[in-house]
Backbone as JSON, one array per atom type, in Angstrom:
{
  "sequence": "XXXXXXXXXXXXXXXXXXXXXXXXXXXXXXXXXXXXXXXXXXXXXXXXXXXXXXXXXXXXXXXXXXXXXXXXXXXXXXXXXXXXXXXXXXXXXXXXXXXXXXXXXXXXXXXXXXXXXXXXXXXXXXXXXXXXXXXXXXXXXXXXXXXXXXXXXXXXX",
  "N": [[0.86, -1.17, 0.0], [0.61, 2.35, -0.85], [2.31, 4.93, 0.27], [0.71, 7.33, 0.33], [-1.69, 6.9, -0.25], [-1.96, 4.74, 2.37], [-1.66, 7.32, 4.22], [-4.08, 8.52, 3.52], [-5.94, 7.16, 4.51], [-5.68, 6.75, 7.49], [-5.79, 9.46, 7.75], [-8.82, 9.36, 7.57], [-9.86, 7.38, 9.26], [-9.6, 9.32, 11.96], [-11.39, 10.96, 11.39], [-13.83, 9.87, 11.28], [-14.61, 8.33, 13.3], [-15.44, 4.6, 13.93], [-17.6, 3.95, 15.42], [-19.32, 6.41, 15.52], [-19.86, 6.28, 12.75], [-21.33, 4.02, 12.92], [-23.11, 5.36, 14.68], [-24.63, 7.45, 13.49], [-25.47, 5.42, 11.11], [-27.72, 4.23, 12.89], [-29.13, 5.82, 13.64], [-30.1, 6.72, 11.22], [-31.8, 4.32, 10.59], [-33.56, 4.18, 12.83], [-35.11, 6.43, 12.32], [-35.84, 5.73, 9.91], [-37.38, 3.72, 10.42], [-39.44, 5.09, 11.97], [-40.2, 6.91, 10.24], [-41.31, 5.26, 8.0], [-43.26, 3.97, 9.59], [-45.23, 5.62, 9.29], [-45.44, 6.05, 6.89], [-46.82, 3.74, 6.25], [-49.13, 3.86, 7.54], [-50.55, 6.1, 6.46], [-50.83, 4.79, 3.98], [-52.94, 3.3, 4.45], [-51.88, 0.75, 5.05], [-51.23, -2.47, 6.6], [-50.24, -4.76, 6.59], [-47.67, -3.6, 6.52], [-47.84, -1.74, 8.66], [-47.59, -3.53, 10.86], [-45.09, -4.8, 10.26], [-43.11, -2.77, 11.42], [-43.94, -2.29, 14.46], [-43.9, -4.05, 17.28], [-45.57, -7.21, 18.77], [-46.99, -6.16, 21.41], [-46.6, -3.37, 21.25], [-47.52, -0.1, 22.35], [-49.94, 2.87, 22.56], [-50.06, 5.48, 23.86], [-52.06, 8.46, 24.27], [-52.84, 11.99, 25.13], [-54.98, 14.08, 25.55], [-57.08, 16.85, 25.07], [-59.44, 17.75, 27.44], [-62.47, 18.1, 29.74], [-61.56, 19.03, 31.73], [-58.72, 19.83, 31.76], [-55.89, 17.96, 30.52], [-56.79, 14.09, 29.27], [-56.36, 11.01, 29.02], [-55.95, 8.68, 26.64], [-55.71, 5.52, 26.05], [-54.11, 2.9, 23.82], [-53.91, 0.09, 22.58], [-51.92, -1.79, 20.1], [-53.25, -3.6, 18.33], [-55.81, -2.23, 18.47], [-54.8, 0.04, 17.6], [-53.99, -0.79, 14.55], [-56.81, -1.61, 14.02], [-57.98, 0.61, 13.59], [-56.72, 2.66, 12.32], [-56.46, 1.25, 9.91], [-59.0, 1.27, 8.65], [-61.18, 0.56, 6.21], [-63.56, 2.43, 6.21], [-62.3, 4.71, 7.23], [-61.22, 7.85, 6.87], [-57.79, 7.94, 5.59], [-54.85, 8.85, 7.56], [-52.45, 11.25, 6.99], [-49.61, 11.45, 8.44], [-46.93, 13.66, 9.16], [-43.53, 14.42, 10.54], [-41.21, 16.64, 11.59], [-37.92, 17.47, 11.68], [-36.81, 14.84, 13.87], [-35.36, 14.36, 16.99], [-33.24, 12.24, 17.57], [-32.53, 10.15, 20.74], [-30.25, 7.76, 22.38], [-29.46, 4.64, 23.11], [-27.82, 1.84, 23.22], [-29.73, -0.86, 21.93], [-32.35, 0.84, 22.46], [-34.01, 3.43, 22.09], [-35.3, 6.5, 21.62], [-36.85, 8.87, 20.05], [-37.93, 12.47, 19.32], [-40.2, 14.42, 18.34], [-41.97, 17.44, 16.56], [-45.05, 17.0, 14.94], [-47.52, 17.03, 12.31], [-50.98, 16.47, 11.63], [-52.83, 15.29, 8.49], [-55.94, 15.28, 7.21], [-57.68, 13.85, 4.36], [-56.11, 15.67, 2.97], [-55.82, 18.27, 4.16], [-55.2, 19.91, 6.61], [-55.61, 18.28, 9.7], [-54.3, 18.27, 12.92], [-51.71, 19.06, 15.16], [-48.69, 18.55, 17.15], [-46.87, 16.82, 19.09], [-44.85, 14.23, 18.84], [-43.88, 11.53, 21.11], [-41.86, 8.41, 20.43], [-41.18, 5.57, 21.07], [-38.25, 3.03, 20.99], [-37.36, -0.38, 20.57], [-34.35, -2.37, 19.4], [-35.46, -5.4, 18.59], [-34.78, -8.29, 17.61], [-32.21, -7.46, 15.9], [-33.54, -5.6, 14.42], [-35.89, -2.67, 14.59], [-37.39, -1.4, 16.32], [-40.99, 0.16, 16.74], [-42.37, 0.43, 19.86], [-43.44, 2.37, 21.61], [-45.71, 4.92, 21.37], [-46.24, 8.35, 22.36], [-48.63, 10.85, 22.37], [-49.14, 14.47, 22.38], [-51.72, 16.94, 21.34], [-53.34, 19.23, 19.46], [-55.62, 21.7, 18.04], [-55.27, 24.14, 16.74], [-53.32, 26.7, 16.62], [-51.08, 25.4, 14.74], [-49.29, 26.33, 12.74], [-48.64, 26.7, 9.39], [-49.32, 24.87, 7.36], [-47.74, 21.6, 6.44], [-45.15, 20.36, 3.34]],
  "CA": [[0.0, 0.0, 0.0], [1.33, 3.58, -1.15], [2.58, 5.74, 1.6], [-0.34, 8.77, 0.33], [-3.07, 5.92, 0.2], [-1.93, 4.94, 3.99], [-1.99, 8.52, 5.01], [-5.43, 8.98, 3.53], [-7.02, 5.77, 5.17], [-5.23, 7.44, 8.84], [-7.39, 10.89, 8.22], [-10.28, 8.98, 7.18], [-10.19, 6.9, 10.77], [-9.55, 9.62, 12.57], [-12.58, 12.24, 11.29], [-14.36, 8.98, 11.27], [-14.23, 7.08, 14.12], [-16.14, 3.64, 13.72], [-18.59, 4.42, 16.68], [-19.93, 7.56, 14.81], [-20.14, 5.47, 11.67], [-22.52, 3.0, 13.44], [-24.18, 6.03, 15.5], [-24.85, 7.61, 12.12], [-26.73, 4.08, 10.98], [-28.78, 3.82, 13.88], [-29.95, 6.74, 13.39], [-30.81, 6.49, 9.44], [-32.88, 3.27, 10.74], [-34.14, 4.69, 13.54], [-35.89, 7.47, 12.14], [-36.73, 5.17, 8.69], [-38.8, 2.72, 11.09], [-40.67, 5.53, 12.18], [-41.45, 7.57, 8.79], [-42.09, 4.18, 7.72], [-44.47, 3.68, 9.81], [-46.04, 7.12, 9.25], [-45.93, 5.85, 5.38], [-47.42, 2.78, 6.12], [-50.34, 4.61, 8.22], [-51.0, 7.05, 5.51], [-51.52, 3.9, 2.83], [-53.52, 1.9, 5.43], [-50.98, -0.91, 4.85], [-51.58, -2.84, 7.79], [-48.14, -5.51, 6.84], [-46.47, -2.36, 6.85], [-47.39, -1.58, 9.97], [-47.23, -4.76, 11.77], [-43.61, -4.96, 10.05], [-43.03, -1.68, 11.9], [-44.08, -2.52, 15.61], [-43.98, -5.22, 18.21], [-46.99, -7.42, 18.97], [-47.1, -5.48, 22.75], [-47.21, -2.16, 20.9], [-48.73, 0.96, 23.1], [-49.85, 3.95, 22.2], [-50.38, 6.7, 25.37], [-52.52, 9.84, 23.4], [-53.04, 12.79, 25.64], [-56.15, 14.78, 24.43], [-57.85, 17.7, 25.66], [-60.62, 17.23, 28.6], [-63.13, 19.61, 30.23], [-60.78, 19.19, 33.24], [-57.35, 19.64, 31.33], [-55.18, 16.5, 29.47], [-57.08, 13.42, 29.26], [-55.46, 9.7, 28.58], [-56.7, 7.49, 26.08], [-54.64, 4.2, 25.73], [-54.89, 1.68, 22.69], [-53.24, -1.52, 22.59], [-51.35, -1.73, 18.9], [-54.04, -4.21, 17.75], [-56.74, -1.59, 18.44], [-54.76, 1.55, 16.65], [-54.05, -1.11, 13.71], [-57.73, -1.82, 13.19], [-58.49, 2.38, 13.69], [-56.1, 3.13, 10.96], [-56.84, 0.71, 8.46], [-60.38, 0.97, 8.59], [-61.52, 1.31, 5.11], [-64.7, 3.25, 6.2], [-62.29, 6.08, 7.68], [-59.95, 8.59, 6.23], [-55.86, 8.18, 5.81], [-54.29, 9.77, 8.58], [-51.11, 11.52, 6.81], [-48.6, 12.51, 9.47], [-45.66, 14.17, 8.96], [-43.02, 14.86, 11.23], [-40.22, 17.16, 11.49], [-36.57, 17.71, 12.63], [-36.87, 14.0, 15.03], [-34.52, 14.3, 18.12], [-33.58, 10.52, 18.33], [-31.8, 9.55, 21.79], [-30.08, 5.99, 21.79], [-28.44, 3.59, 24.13], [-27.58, -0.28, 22.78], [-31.0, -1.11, 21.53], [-33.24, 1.3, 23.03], [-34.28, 4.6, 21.42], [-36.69, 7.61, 21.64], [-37.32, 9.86, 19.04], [-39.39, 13.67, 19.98], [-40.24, 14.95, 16.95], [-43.05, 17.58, 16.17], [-45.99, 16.41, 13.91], [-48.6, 17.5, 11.53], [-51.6, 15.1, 10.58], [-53.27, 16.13, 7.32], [-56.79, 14.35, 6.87], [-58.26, 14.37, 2.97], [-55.29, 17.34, 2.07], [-56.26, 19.04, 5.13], [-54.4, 20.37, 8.01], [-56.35, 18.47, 11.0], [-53.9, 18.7, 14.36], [-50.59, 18.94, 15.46], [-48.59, 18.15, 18.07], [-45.04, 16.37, 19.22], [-44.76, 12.5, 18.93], [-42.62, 10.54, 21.94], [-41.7, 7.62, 20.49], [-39.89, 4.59, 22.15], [-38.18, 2.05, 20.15], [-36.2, -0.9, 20.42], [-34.41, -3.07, 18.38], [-35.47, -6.78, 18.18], [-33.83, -9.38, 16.34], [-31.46, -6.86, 15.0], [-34.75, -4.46, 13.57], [-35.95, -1.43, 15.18], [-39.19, -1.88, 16.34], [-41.73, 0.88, 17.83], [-42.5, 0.01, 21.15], [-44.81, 2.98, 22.33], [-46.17, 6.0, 20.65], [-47.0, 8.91, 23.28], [-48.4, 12.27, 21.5], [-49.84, 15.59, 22.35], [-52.72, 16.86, 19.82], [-53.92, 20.97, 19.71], [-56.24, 22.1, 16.61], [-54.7, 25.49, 16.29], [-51.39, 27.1, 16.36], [-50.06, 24.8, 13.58], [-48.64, 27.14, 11.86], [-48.58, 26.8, 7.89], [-49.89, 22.94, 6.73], [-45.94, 20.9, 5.85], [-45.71, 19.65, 2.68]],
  "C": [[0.89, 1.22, 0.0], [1.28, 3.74, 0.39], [1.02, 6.6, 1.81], [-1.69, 7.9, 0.83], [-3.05, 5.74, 2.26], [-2.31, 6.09, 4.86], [-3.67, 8.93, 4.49], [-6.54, 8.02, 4.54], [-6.88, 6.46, 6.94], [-6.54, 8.23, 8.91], [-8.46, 10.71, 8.42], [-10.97, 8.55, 8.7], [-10.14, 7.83, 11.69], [-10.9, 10.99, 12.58], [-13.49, 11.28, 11.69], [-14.52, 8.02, 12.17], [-15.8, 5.99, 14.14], [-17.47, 3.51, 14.25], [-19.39, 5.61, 15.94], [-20.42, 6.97, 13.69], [-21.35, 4.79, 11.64], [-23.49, 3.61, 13.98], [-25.28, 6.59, 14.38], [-25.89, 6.62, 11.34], [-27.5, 3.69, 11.38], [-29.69, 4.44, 13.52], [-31.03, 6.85, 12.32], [-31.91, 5.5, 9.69], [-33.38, 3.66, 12.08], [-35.37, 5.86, 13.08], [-37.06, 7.23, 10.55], [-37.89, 4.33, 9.23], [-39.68, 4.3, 11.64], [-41.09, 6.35, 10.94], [-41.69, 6.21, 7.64], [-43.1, 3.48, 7.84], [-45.29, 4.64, 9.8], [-46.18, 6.87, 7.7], [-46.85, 4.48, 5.38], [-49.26, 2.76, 6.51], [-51.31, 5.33, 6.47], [-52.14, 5.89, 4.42], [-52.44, 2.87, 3.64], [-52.91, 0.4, 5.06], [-50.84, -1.5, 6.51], [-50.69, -4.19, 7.81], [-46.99, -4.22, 7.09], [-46.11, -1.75, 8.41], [-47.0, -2.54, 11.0], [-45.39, -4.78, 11.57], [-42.49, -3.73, 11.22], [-42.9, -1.32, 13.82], [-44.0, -3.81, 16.03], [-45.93, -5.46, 18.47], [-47.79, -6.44, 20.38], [-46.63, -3.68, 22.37], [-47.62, -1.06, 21.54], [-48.61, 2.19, 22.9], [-50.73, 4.97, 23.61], [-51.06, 8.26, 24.63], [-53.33, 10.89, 24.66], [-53.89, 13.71, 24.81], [-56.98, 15.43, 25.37], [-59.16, 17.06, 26.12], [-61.25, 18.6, 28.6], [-61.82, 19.85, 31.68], [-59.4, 19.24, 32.64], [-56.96, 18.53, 30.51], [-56.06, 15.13, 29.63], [-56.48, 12.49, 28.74], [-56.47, 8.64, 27.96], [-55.2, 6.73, 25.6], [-55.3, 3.48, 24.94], [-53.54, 1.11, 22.61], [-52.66, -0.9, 20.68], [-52.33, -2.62, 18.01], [-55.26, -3.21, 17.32], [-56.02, -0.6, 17.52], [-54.78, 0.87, 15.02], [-55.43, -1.41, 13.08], [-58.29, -0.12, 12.79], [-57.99, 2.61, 12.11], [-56.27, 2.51, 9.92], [-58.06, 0.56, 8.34], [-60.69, 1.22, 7.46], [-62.67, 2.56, 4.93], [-64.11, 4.73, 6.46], [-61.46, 6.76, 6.91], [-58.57, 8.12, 6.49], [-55.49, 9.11, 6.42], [-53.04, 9.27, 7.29], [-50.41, 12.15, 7.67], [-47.34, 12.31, 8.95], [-45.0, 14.91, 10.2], [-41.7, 16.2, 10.71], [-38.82, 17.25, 12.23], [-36.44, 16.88, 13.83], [-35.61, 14.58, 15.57], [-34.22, 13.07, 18.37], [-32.34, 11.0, 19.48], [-31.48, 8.18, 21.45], [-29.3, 5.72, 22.51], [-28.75, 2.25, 23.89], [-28.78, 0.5, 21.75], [-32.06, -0.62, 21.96], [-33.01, 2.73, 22.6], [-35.03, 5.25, 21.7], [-36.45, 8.28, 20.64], [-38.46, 10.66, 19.47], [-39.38, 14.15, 18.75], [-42.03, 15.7, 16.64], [-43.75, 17.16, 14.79], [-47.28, 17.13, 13.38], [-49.33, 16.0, 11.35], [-52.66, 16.12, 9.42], [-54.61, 14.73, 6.74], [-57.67, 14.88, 5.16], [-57.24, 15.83, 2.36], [-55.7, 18.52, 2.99], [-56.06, 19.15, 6.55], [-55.64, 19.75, 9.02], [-56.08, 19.08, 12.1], [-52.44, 18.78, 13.86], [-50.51, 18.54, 16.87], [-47.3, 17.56, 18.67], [-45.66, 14.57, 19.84], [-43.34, 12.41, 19.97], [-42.48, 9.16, 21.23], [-40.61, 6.65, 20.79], [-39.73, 3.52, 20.6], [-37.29, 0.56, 20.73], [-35.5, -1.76, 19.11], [-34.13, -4.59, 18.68], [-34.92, -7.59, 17.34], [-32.97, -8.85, 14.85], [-32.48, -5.97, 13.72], [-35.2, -3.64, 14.25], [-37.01, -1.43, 14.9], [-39.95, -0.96, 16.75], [-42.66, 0.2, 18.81], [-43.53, 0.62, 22.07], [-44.75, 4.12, 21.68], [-46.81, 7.05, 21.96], [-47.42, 10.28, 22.21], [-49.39, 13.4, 22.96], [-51.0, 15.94, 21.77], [-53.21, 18.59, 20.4], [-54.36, 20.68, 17.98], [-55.57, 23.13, 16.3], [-53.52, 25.78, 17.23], [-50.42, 26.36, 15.81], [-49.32, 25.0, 12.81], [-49.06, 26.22, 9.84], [-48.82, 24.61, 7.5], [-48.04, 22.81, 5.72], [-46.33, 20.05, 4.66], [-45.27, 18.13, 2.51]]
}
């Protein structure tokens, strides 16, 4: 091996260290399992989403009360029959600018969200989601959100 080649492979490891490389990849699949499953939602693909989550699944949705925040919980079986219902509309959500966290196999991602029902700004809001990764795949694990009708600013395209 040339001397110049050697000295380029050096710089390369050292801007590069292997750990960043891999943090870098997590990430890319970290953030593809979830706008994957935000594409899979949209098309009511319901292998898509299963491919997407664990059978133990939970979604935590905080939603305005007369008395302040209210908690509705749905199992991953229940949001999968919600969303693919053919009778209802395609929820399109779109996120923006995720925040993933990550240690081993265990992830979060905060990331605010738009949903857009029929081409039409419904809510917003900021998605928690947990992940891990199972049998070497990156699974969502729990879905917590927020939800407000107004101050959405400008519908994302």
């Amino acid at each position: 091996m040339g001397t110049r080649r050697l000295a380029g492979l050096v710089v390369l490891a050292v801007l590069l260290p292997a750990g960043q490389a891999t943090a870098q990849q997590d990430r890319e699949e970290i953030v593809g399992t979830v706008t994957g499953f935000f594409a899979a939602m949209k098309a009511k693909d319901r292998a898509g989403l299963v491919r997407y989550t664990d059978s133990l699944t939970r979604l935590t949705l905080l939603r305005p009360g007369p008395n302040g925040s209210r908690v509705l919980l749905m199992t991953g079986a229940q949001f999968l029959a919600a969303v693919t219902d053919p009778s209802r509309s395609a929820l399109d959500e779109k996120i923006r600018n995720p925040v993933v966290h990550q240690d081993g196999d265990l992830a979060m991602v905060w990331t605010p969200y738009q949903v857009h029902i029929d081409g039409k700004l419904s809510h917003c809001g900021t998605d928690a989601i947990q992940l891990g990764r199972l049998g070497g795949q990156w699974k969502i694990l729990s879905v917590s959100d927020t939800v407000r009708e107004s101050d959405c600013g400008e519908p994302w395209p």
